[in-house]
C-alpha positions as CSV (number, residue, x, y, z in Angstrom):
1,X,9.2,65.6,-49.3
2,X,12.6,66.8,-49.3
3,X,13.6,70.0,-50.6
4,X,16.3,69.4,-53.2
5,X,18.2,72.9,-53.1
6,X,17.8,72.7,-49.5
7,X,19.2,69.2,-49.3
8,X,21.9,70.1,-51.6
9,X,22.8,73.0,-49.6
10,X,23.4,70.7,-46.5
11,X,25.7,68.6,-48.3
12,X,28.2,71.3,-49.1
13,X,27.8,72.5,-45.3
14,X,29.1,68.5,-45.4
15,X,31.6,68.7,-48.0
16,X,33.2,72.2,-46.2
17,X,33.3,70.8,-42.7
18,X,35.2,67.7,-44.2
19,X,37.5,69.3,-46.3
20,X,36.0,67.0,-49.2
21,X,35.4,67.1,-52.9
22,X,32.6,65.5,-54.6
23,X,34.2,63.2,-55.6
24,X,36.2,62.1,-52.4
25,X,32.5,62.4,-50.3
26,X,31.3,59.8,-53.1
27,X,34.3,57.7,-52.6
28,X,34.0,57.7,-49.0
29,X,30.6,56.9,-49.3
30,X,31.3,54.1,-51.5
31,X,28.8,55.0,-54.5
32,X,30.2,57.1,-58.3
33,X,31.1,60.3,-58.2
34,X,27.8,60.5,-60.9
35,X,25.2,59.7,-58.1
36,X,26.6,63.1,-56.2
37,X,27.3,65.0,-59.4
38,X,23.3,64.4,-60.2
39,X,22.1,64.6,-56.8
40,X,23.9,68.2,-56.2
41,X,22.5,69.6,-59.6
42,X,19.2,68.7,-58.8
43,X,18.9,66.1,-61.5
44,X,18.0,63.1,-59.2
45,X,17.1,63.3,-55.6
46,X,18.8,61.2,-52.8
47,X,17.6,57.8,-52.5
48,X,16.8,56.7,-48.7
49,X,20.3,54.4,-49.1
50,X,22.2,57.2,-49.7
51,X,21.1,59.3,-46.8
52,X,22.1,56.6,-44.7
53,X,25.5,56.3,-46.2
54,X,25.8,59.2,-45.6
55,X,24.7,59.1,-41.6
56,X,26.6,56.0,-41.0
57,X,29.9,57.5,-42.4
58,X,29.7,61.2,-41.1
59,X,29.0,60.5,-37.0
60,X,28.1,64.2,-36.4
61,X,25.4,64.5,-38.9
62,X,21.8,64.0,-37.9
63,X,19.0,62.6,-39.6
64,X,16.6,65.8,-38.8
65,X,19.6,68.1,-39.7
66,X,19.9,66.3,-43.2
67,X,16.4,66.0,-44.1
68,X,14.7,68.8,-42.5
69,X,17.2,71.1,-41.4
70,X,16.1,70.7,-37.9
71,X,18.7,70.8,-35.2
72,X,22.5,71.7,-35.4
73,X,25.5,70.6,-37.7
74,X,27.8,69.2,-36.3
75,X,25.0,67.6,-33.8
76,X,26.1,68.7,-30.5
77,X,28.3,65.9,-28.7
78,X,26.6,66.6,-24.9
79,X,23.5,65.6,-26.0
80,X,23.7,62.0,-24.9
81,X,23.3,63.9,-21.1
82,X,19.6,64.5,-22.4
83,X,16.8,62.0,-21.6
84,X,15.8,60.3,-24.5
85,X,12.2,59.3,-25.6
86,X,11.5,56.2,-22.7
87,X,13.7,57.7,-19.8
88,X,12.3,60.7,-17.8
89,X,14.0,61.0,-14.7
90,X,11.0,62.4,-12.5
91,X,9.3,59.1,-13.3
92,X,9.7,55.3,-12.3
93,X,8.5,52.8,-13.9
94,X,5.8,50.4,-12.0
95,X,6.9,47.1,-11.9
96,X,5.6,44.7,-14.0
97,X,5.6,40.8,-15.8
98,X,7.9,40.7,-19.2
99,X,4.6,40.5,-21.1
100,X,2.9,43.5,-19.2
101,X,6.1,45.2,-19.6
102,X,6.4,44.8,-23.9
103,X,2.8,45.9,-23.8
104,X,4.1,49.0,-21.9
105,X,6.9,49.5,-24.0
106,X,5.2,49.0,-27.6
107,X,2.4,51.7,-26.4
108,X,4.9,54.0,-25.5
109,X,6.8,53.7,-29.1
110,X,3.1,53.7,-30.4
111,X,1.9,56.9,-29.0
112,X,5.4,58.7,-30.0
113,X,4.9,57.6,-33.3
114,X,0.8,58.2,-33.8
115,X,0.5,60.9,-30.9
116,X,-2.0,58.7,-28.9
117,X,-2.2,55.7,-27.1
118,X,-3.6,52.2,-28.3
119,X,-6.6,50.6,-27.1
120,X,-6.1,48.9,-23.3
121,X,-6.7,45.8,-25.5
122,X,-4.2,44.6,-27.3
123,X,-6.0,42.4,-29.7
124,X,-8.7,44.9,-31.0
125,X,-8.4,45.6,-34.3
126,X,-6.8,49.1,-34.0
127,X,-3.9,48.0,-31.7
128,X,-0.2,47.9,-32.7
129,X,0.6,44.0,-33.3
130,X,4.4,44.6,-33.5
131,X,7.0,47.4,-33.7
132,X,10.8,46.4,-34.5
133,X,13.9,49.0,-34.2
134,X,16.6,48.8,-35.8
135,X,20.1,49.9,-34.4
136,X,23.0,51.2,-36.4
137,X,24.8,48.1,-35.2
138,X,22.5,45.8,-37.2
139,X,21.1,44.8,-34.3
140,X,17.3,44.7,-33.4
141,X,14.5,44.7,-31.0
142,X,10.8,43.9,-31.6
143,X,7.9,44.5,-29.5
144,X,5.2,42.1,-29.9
145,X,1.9,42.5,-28.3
């Protein structure tokens, strides 16, 4: 659940850093200058479209930032150096077949998501059938078991 005050908070930490009015932000954002006005006093919360106007127009805000208030704002540029969520350095993968490897790769996205792994069977009735991602690009990639 987000917290509104909090929320609104973060977008004038937003609006400062950009040197914006409310009414430019909503301009930029390409919705009325109403939908901020109601959103900043608390009289409608952000709908899931406008947060991600809001991440695909402003590069340096983050999703956890935004929502939570996790992390730092503006997200720090260097983190790209970090290993993300599949890559760990100190680890190789084993080789294996395209199918064997999609298995792999869903229950790896499945136990980030759930916090444990799936059944060694992929058709039990528990097991994770298919997991898409979607990119900022529009693009997409699904994992099928």
């Amino acid at each position: 659940m987000i917290n509104n005050e909090m929320f609104t908070n973060r977008l004038q930490v937003i609006f400062d850093h950009y040197g914006l009015s409310a009414s430019a932000f909503a301009e930029k954002l390409g919705v009325g200058r109403s939908s901020i006005s109601h959103i900043v006093s608390g009289r409608n919360k952000p709908s899931l479209d406008f947060v991600l106007h809001i991440l695909d127009n402003f590069d340096e805000v983050t999703f956890d930032w935004l929502i939570l208030g996790k992390g730092n704002f503006p997200k720090n540029i260097n983190t790209s150096q970090a290993p993300t969520l599949f890559q760990n350095k100190s680890e190789e993968k084993p080789k294996a077949s395209e199918k064997d490897s999609n298995f792999i790769e869903s229950n790896t996205i499945a136990k980030a998501f759930t916090g444990s792994e799936t059944e060694s069977n992929p058709k039990s009735a528990s097991s994770i059938d298919r997991i898409i991602i979607f990119y900022t690009d529009n693009s997409f990639k699904e994992y099928k078991n």
